[in-house]
C-alpha positions as CSV (number, residue, x, y, z in Angstrom):
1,X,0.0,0.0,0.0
2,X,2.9,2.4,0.4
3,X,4.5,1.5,-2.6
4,X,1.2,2.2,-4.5
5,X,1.0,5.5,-2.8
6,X,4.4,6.7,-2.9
7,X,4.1,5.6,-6.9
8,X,0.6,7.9,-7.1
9,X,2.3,11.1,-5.8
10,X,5.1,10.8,-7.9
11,X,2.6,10.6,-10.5
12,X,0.6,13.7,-9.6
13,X,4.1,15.6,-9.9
14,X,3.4,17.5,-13.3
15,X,6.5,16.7,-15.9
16,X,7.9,19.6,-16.1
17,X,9.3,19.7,-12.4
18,X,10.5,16.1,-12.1
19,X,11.9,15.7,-16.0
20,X,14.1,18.7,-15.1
21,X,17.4,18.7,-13.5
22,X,16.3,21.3,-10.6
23,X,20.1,21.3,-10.0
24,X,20.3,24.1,-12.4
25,X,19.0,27.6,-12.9
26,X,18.6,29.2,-16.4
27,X,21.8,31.0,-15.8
28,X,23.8,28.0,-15.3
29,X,22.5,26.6,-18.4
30,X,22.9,29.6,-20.1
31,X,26.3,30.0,-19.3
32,X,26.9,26.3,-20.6
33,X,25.5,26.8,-23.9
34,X,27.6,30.3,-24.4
35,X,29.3,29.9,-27.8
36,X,27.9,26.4,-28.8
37,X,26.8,26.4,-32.2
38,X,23.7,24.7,-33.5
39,X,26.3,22.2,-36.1
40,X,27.5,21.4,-32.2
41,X,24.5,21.0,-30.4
42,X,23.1,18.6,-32.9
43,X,26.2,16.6,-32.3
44,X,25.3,16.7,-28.8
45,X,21.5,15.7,-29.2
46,X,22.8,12.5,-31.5
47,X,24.7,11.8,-28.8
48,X,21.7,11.2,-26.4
49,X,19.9,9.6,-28.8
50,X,17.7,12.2,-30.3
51,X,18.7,12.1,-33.7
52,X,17.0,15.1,-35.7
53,X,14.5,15.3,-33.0
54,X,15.2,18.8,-32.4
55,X,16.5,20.0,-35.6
56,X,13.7,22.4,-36.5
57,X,12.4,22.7,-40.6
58,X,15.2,24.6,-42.4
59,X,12.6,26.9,-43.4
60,X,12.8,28.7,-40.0
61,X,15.7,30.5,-40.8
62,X,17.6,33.9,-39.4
63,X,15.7,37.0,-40.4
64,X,19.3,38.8,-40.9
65,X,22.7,37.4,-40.3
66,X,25.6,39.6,-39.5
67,X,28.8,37.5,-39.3
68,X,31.1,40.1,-38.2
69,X,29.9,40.4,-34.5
70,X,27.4,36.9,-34.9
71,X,24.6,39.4,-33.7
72,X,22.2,37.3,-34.9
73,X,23.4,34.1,-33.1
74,X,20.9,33.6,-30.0
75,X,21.3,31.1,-27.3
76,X,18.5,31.2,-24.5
77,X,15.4,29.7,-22.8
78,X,12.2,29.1,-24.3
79,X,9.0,31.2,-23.4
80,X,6.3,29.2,-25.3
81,X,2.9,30.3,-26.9
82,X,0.0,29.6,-29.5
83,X,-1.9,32.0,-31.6
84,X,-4.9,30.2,-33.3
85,X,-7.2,31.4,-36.2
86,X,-10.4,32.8,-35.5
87,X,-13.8,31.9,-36.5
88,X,-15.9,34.9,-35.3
89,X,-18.4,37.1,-37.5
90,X,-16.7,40.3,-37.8
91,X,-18.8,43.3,-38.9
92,X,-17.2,44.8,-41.8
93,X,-17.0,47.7,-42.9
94,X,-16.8,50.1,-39.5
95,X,-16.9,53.6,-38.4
96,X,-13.5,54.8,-37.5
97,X,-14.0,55.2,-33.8
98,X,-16.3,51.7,-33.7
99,X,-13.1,50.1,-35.3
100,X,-10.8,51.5,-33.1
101,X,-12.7,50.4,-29.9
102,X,-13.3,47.2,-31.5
103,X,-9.3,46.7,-32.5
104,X,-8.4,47.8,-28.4
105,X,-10.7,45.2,-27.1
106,X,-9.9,42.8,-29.3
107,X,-5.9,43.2,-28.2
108,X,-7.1,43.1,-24.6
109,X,-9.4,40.3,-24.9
110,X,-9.1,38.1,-27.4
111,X,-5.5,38.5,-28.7
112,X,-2.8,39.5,-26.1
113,X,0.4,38.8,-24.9
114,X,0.0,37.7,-21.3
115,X,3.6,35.7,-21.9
116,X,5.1,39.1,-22.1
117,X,5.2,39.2,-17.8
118,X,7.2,35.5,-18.2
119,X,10.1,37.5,-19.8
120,X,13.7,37.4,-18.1
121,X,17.6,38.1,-19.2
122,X,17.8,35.4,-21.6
123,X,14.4,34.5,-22.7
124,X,13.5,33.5,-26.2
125,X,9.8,33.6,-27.6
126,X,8.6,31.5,-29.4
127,X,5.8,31.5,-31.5
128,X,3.4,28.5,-33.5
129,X,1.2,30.7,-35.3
130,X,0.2,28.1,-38.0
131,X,-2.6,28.4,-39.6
132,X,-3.6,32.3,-38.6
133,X,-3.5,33.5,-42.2
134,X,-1.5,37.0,-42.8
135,X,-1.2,37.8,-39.8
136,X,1.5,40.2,-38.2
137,X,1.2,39.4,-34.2
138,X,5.2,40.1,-33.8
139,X,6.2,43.8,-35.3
140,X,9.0,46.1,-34.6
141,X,7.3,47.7,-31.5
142,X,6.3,44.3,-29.3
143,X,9.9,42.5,-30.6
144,X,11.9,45.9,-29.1
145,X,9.4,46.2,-26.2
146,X,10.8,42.2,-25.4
147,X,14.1,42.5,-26.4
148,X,14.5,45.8,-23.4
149,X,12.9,43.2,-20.9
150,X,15.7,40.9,-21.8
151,X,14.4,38.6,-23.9
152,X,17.1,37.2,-26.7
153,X,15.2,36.7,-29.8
154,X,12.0,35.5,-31.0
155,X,11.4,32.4,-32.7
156,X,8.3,31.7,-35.4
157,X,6.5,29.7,-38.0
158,X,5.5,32.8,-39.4
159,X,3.2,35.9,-38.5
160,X,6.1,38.7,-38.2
161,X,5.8,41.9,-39.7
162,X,8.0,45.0,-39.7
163,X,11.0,43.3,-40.8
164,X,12.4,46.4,-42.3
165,X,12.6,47.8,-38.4
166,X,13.1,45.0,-37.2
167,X,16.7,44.0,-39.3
168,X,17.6,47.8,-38.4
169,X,16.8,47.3,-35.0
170,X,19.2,44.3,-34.7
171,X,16.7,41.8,-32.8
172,X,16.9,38.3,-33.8
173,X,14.3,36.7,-35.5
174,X,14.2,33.6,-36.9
175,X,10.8,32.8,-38.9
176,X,9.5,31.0,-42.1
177,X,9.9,33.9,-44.3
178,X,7.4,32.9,-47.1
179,X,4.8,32.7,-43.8
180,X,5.3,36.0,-42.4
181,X,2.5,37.6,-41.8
182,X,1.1,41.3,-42.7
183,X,-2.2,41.9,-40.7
184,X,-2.9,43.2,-37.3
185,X,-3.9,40.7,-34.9
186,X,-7.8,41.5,-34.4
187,X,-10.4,39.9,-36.8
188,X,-7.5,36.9,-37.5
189,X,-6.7,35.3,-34.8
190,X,-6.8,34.8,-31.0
191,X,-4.3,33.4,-28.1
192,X,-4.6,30.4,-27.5
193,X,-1.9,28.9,-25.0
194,X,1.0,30.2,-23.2
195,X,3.7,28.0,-21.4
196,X,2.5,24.9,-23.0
197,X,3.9,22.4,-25.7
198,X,4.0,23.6,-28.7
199,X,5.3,22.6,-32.2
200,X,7.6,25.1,-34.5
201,X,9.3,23.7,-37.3
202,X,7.9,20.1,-37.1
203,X,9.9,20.5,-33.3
204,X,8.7,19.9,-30.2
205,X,9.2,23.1,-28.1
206,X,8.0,22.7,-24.1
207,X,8.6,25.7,-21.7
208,X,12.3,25.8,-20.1
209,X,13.5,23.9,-23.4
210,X,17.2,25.5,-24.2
211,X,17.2,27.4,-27.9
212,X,19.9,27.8,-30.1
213,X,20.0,29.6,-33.3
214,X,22.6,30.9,-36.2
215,X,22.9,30.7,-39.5
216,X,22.2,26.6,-39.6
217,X,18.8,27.3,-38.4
218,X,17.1,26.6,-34.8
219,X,18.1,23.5,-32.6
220,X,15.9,23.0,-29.5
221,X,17.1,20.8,-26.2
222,X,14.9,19.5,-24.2
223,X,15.7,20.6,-20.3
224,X,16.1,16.8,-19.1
225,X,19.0,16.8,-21.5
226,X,20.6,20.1,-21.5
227,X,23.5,19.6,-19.5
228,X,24.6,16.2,-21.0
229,X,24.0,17.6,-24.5
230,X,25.8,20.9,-23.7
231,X,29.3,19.0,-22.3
232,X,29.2,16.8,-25.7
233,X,29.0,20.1,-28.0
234,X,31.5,22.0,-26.2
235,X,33.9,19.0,-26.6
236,X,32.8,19.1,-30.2
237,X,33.7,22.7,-30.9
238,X,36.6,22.9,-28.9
239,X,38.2,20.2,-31.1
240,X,36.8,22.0,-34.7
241,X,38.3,25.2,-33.0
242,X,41.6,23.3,-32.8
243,X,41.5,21.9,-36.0
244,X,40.6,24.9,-38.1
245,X,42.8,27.1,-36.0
246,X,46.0,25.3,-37.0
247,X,45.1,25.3,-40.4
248,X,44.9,29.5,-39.9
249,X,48.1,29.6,-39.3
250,X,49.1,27.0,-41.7
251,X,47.3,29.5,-44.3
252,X,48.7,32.4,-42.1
253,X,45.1,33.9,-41.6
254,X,44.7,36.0,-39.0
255,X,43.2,34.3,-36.2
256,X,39.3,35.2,-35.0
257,X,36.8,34.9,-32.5
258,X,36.0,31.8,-33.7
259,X,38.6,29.6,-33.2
260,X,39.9,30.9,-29.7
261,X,39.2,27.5,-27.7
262,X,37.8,28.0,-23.8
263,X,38.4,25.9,-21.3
């Protein structure tokens, strides 16, 4: 009878606080995954047995790419959320200041962005906003409103607008560019979920997950594996470091950021 209770309440414990290694904050993790590249990290996740199981579509790709600094490299820990499409009978056409009440309560209401209070240093958002249609629910204004709370970059399936600001602004975006979406939200879609599985790029994405993203796309860890898979991909890149660093100076280039090797 013990046994059978003790096995219940481990039961009841939801996933996400037992499949974690509680061991470690975000910043720890953070600080494991600084520099790892996704080529690495997909090492890594072969390595656990999760072969191309969090290799997202190579359709979500970087939005810009600036591989002076590697701006546009992200590395952080998933915020998760769902816009769906809406079926509700819109009145169409509408006076301007009907519209405008209309468009404010449907923000408020229908289609906000209550993951926005979730946001810390080193957040990423991401977004499965399949299926809305063209719709814009990220622009330049919400994606520079995250990125000053600290959030790293935002991940999509589609729906961003703006992108003109948003590649001047320097905010990472990585996005199926053929999905992105023009639209304001109101009259297409609606919130559907926030901090729950979701699926981006034919990836499973749960909240906590580790992201990483750069010019080979997005790779996505899951938490119960993100220290394991991290040691492997360091180990990875410090040896391609090594390797393509003595081959600089065989071809007497002069040496960059991306071979120095840390220890």
């Amino acid at each position: 009878m013990e046994l059978k209770t003790t096995l219940l309440l481990i039961l009841s414990i939801p996933y996400s606080l037992w499949a974690q290694p509680l061991e470690l904050s975000d910043g720890q993790i953070l600080e494991m995954y600084e520099g790892l590249r996704v080529a690495d990290v997909s090492d890594g996740l072969d390595m656990v047995g999760l072969r191309d199981a969090g290799l997202m579509n190579t359709n979500i790709e970087a939005l810009w790419k600036n591989t002076d600094d590697m701006s546009h490299i992200i590395r952080g820990i998933a915020i998760t959320a769902r816009y769906v499409p809406t079926n509700r009978v819109i009145k169409n056409p509408m006076e301007k200041e009907e519209f405008q009440q209309w468009e404010g309560q449907w923000y408020s209401d229908l289609s906000s962005e209550p993951y926005v209070e979730f946001i810390v240093p080193g957040s990423i958002i991401v977004l499965d906003v399949q299926g809305d249609g063209d719709t814009g629910s990220v622009g330049s204004y919400n994606s520079l409103d995250w990125y000053s709370r600290g959030a790293r970059g935002v991940i999509s399936n589609g729906g961003i607008r703006d992108t003109d600001e948003i590649i001047k602004q320097k905010i990472p975006v990585y996005l199926d560019i053929n999905n992105r979406g023009r639209g304001i939200r109101p009259g297409r879609n609606e919130i559907e979920s926030v901090n729950k599985p979701i699926t981006v790029g034919g990836v499973l994405i749960n909240p906590g997950d580790v992201i990483v993203a750069d010019g080979d796309g997005v790779a996505v860890v899951p938490r119960i594996h993100a220290q394991l898979v991290a040691e492997y991909a360091k180990e990875i890149l410090n040896k391609d470091k090594s390797g393509r660093r003595s081959l600089y100076e065989k071809l007497n280039m002069p040496l960059d950021k991306t071979v120095e090797i840390d220890q």
